[in-house]
VOMI-778280 format. One record per residue (C-alpha): y, z, x. Coordinates in steps of 0.25 Angstrom, whole numbers, padded with zeros to 4 digits, always signed. Layout:
REM VOMI-778280
YZX ...
This chain:
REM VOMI-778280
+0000+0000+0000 +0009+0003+0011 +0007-0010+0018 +0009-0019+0006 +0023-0010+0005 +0027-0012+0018 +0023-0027+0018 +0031-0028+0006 +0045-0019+0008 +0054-0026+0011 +0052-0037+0003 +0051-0027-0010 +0063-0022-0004 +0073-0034-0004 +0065-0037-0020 +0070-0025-0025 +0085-0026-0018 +0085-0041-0025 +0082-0035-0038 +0093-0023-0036 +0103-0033-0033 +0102-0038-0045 +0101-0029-0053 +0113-0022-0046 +0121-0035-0049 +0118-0036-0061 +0120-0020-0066 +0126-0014-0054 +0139-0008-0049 +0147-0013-0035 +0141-0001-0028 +0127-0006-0030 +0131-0019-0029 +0137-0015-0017 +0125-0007-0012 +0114-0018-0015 +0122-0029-0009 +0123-0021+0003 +0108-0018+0004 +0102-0033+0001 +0114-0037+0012 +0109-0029+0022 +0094-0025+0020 +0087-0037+0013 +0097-0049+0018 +0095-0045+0033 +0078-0045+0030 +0078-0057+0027 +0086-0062+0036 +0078-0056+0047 +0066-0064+0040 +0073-0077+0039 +0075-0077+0053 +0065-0070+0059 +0070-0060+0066 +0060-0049+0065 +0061-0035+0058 +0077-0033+0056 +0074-0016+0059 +0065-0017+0070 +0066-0030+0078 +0077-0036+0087 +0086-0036+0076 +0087-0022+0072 +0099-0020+0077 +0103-0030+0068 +0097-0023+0057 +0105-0010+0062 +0118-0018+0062 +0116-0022+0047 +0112-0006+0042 +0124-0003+0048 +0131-0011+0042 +0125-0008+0029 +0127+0006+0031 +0142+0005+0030 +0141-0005+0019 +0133+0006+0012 +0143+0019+0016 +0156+0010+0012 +0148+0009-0004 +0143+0023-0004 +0157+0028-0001 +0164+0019-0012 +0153+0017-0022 +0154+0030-0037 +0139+0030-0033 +0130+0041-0024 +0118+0032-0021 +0127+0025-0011 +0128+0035-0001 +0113+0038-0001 +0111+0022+0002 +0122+0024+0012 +0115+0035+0018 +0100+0029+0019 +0108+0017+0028 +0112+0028+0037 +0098+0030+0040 +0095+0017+0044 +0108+0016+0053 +0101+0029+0060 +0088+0024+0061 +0095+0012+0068 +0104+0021+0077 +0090+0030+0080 +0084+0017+0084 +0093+0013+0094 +0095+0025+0100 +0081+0030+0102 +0070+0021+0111 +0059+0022+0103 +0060+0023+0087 +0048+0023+0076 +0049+0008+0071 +0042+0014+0058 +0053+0027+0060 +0065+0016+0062 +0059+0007+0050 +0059+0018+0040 +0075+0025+0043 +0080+0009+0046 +0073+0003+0034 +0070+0014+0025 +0082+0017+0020 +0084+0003+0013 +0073+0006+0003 +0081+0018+0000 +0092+0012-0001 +0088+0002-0009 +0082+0013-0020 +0097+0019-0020 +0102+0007-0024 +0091+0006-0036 +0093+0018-0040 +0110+0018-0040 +0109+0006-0046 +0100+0012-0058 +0110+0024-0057 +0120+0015-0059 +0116+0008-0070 +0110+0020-0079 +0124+0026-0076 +0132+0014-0082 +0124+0012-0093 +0126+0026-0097 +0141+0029-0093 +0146+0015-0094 +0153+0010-0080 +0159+0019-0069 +0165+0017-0056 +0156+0010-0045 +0166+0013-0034 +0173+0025-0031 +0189+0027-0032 +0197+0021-0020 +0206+0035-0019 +0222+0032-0019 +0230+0033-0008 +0243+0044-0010 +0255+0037-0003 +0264+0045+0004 +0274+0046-0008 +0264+0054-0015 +0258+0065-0004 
C-alpha cells in the first residue's frame, strides 16, 4: 500500500491542486485565490518543469538549490497574504514554508543530511499545506453561506498627518 502511495504522490497531489483551483475560482475569495495561485505556481508548475526537461528530482539532484530559490520565494509570497489576508489558515501555511526553508538551510550547512530526513521537512510540508487550503477554503464558504460576504483583506490602517498628532 505504501509503494503504490508513493508511486503515486505526486501525481494525486497536483489532481487535487487542479481541482482546488477550480473550485476556489469559482466560489472563493482573493486570499484563497491568492493562496492557490501561489501554490500550483511554485509547487506543481516547477515539477513539471523538471519533467519536461529532464533535470532530475528538483529536491535532491543538482538543482536543489533551485528548488530552495523557488521555497524561498514562495515563502515571502506566503507571509505577504497571511499578514493582509481576514483569515487565520494563512499563517499556518506560512509557517509550514518555513519549514521547508529550514530543511533547506539545514541541508546546506550540514555535510551529511538523511535524503529521506530532508525529503519529508522539504517536501512534506506541501501536503500540509495544500490541506489548509481545502479546508480555509471550506471554511470559507460554509461562513458566506451562512453570514453573507465579509471582508477578505484586512483594513489598510490610515496615516494621521501632522495637523492631526
Amino acid at each position: 500500500m505504501l509503494d503504490l502511495f508513493n508511486t503515486y504522490r505526486v501525481d494525486a497531489q497536483h489532481i487535487a491542486s487542479i481541482l482546488l483551483v477550480l473550485a476556489i475560482w469559482r466560489w472563493g475569495a482573493g486570499p484563497e485565490r491568492w493562496l492557490i495561485g501561489i501554490f500550483v505556481a511554485t509547487m506543481v508548475v516547477p515539477v513539471h518543469i523538471f519533467r519536461v526537461f529532464d533535470l532530475g528530482d528538483a529536491a535532491l539532484g543538482p538543482y536543489a538549490w533551485v528548488w530552495a530559490i523557488i521555497d524561498s520565494l514562495t515563502a515571502v509570497a506566503f507571509i505577504a497574504v497571511a499578514l493582509k489576508a481576514n483569515r487565520n489558515y494563512p499563517l499556518w501555511i506560512a509557517g509550514f514554508q518555513l519549514v521547508a526553508i529550514g530543511a533547506h538551510i539545514v541541508s546546506g550547512l550540514v555535510d551529511a543530511v538523511s535524503p529521506l530526513a530532508y525529503a519529508i521537512l522539504a517536501i512534506g510540508p506541501s501536503y500540509c499545506q495544500l490541506l489548509l487550503i481545502f479546508g480555509g477554503f471550506v471554511r470559507h464558504v460554509r461562513r458566506r453561506r451562512r453570514f453573507g460576504n465579509y471582508r477578505a483583506w484586512r483594513p489598510v490602517p490610515r496615516r494621521r498627518s501632522l495637523a492631526q498628532a
